[in-house]
C-alpha positions as CSV (number, residue, x, y, z in Angstrom):
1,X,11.7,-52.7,-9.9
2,X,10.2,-54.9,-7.3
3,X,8.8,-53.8,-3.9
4,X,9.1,-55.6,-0.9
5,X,6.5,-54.9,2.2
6,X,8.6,-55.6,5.4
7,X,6.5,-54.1,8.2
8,X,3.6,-51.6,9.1
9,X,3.8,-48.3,8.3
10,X,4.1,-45.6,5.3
11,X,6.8,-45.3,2.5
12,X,7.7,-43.5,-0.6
13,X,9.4,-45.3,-3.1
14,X,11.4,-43.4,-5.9
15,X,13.6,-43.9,-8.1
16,X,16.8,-43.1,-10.7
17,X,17.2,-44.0,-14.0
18,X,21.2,-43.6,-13.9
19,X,21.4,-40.6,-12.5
20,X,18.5,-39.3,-13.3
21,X,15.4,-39.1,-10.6
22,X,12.3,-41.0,-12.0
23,X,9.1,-39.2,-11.9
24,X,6.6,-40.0,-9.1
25,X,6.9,-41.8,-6.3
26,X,4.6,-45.3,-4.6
27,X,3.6,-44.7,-1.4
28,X,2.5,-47.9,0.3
29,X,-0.3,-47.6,3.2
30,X,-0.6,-51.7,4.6
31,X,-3.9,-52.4,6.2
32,X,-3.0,-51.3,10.1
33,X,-4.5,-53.6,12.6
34,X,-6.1,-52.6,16.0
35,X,-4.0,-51.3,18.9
36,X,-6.7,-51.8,21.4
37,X,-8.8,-54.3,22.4
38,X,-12.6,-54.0,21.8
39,X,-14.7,-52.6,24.4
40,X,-16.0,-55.2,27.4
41,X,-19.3,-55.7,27.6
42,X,-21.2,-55.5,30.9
43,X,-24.7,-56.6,30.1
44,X,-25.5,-59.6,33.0
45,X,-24.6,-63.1,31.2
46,X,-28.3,-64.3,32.2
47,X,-29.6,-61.7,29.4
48,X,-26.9,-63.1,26.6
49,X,-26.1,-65.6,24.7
50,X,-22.8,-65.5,23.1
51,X,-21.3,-66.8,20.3
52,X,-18.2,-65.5,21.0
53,X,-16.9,-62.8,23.6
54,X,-14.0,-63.4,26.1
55,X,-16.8,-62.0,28.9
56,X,-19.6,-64.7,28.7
57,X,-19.5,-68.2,28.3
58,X,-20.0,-69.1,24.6
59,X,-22.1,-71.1,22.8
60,X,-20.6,-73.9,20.2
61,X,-19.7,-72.6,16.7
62,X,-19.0,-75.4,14.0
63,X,-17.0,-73.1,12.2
64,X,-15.4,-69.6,11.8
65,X,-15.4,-70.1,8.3
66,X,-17.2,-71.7,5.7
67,X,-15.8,-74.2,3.0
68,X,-18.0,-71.9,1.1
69,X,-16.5,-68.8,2.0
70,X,-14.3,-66.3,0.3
71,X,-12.3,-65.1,2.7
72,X,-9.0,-66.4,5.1
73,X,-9.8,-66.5,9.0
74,X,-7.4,-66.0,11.7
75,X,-8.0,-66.5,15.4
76,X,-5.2,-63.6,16.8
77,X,-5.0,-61.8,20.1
78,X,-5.4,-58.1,19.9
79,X,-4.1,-56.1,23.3
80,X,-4.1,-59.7,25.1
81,X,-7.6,-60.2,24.2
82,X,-9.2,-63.1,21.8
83,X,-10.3,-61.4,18.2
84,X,-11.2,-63.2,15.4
85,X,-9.6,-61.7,12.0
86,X,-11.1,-61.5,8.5
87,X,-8.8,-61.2,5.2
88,X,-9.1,-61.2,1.5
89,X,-12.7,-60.8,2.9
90,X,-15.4,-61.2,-0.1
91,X,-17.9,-63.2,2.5
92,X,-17.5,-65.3,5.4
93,X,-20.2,-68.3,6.8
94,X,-20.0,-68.3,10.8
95,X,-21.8,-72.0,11.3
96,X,-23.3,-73.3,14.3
97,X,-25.8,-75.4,13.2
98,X,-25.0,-78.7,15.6
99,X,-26.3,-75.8,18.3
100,X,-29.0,-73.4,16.9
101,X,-29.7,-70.3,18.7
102,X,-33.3,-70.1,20.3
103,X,-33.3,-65.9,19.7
104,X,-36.8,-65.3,20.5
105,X,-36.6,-64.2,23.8
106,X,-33.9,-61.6,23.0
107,X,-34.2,-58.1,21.4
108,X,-30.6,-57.3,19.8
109,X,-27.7,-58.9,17.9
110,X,-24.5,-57.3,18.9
111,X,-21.1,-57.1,17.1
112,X,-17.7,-55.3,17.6
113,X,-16.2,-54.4,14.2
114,X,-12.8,-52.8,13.2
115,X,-11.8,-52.3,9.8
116,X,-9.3,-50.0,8.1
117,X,-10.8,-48.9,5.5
118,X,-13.9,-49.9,2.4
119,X,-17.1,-48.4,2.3
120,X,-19.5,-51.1,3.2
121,X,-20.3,-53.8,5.5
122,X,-22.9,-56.4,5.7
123,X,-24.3,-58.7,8.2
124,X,-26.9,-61.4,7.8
125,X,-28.1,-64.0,10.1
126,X,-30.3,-67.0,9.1
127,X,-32.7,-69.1,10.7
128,X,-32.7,-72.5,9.5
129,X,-36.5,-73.3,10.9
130,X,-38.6,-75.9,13.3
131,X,-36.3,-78.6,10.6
132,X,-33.1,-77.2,11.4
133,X,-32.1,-77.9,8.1
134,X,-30.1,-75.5,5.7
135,X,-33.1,-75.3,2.5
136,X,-35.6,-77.3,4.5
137,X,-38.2,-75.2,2.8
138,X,-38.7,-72.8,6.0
139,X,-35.6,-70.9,6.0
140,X,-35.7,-67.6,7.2
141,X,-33.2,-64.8,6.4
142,X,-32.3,-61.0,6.7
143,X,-28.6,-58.9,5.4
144,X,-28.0,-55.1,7.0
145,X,-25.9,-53.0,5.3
146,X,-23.8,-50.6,7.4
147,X,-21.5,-47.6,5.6
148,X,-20.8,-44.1,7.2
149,X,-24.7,-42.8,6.8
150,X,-25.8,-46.1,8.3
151,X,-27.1,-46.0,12.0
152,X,-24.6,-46.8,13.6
153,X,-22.5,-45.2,11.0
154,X,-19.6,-47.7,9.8
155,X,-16.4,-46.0,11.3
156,X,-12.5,-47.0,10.2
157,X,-9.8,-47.3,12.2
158,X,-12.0,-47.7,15.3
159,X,-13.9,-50.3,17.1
160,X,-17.6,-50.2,15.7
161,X,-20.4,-51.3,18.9
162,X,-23.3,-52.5,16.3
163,X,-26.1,-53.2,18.4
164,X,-29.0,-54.0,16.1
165,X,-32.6,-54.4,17.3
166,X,-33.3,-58.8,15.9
167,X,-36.5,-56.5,14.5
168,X,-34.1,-55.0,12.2
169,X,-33.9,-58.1,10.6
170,X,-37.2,-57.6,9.3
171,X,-37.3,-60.7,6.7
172,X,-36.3,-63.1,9.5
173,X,-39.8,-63.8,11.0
174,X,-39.0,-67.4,12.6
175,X,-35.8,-66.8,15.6
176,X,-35.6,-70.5,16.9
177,X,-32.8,-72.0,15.3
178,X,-30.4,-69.3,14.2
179,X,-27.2,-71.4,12.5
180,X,-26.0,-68.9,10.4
181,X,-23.9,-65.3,10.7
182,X,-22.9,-64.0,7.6
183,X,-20.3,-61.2,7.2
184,X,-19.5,-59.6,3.7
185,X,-18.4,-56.3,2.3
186,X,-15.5,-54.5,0.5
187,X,-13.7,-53.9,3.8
188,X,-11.3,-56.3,2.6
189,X,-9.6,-57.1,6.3
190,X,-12.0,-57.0,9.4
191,X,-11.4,-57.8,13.0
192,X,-15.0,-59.6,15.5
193,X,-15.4,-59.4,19.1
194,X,-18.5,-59.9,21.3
195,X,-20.9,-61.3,18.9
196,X,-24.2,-62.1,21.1
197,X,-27.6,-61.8,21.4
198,X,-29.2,-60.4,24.4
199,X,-32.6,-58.9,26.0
């Protein structure tokens, strides 16, 4: 037979064969999305700056996604609130290197994550160096890797605060010209909100 998904939600799927019930049964779970926005932030916009967060004013991102990428984007409103949505998500290349971040002044990278299911998640920011040039020779670059012993501990279902010390990128030594976020994982589908750095 052939199976049609027409909405959200949970089914069983059986069967007969005449009049005889087929053994077992499909049960479809579809990836849910988020019912609630992500949290607000309410750190003063003179110690952020913001690549994208309906609270500050953001800086400019080239691009969501990457002609390099493996993933499809989405720009979709969750509870009347800007989101940006990841699917089919191997990795994803957030560019904005027309506007490089100057990030050494500022102590964290934060990220709202919600995902509904997988086991790992990865971040990675790069700094493209004095040249601003992708492979200019002084590239430097750091990937985390959150799952549900990580701290914080990657949570499903629910809106993930990460709020990473920049010093937890311990391979990035140069912070002057940040053009790069990197998302990846096995989460498959993945919703952002508030991505900044602040002090």
């Amino acid at each position: 037979g052939v199976v049609h998904i027409v909405g959200e939600g949970t089914t069983t799927i059986t069967g007969l064969l005449g009049n005889i019930p087929a053994t077992g049964s499909l049960t479809l779970n579809p990836n849910p999305a988020p019912l609630t926005a992500a949290p607000t932030p309410s750190l003063a916009a003179g110690n952020v700056i913001s690549l994208f967060s309906n609270a500050y004013t953001n800086r400019t991102v080239d691009t969501w996604s990457a002609s390099w990428d493996v993933a499809d984007f989405a720009d979709v409103q969750i509870a009347g609130n800007a989101t940006k949505k990841y699917t089919n998500l191997v990795y994803a290349g957030i560019e904005f290197g027309s506007a490089p971040i100057d990030a050494t002044t500022m102590t964290h990278f934060h990220a709202d994550v919600w995902a509904p299911s997988g086991n790992v998640f990865r971040i990675k920011l790069v700094d493209f160096g004095a040249n601003g040039t992708f492979g200019g020779g002084d590239d430097k670059e750091h990937e985390l890797t959150f799952n549900n012993s990580s701290v914080p501990p990657l949570q499903f279902g629910t809106w993930t605060s990460f709020d990473i010390p920049l010093s937890d990128f311990a391979n990035m030594t140069t912070r002057g010209h940040i053009a790069q976020l990197i998302i990846s994982g096995d989460v498959g589908t993945v919703y952002l909100d508030n991505l900044y750095f602040h002090k």
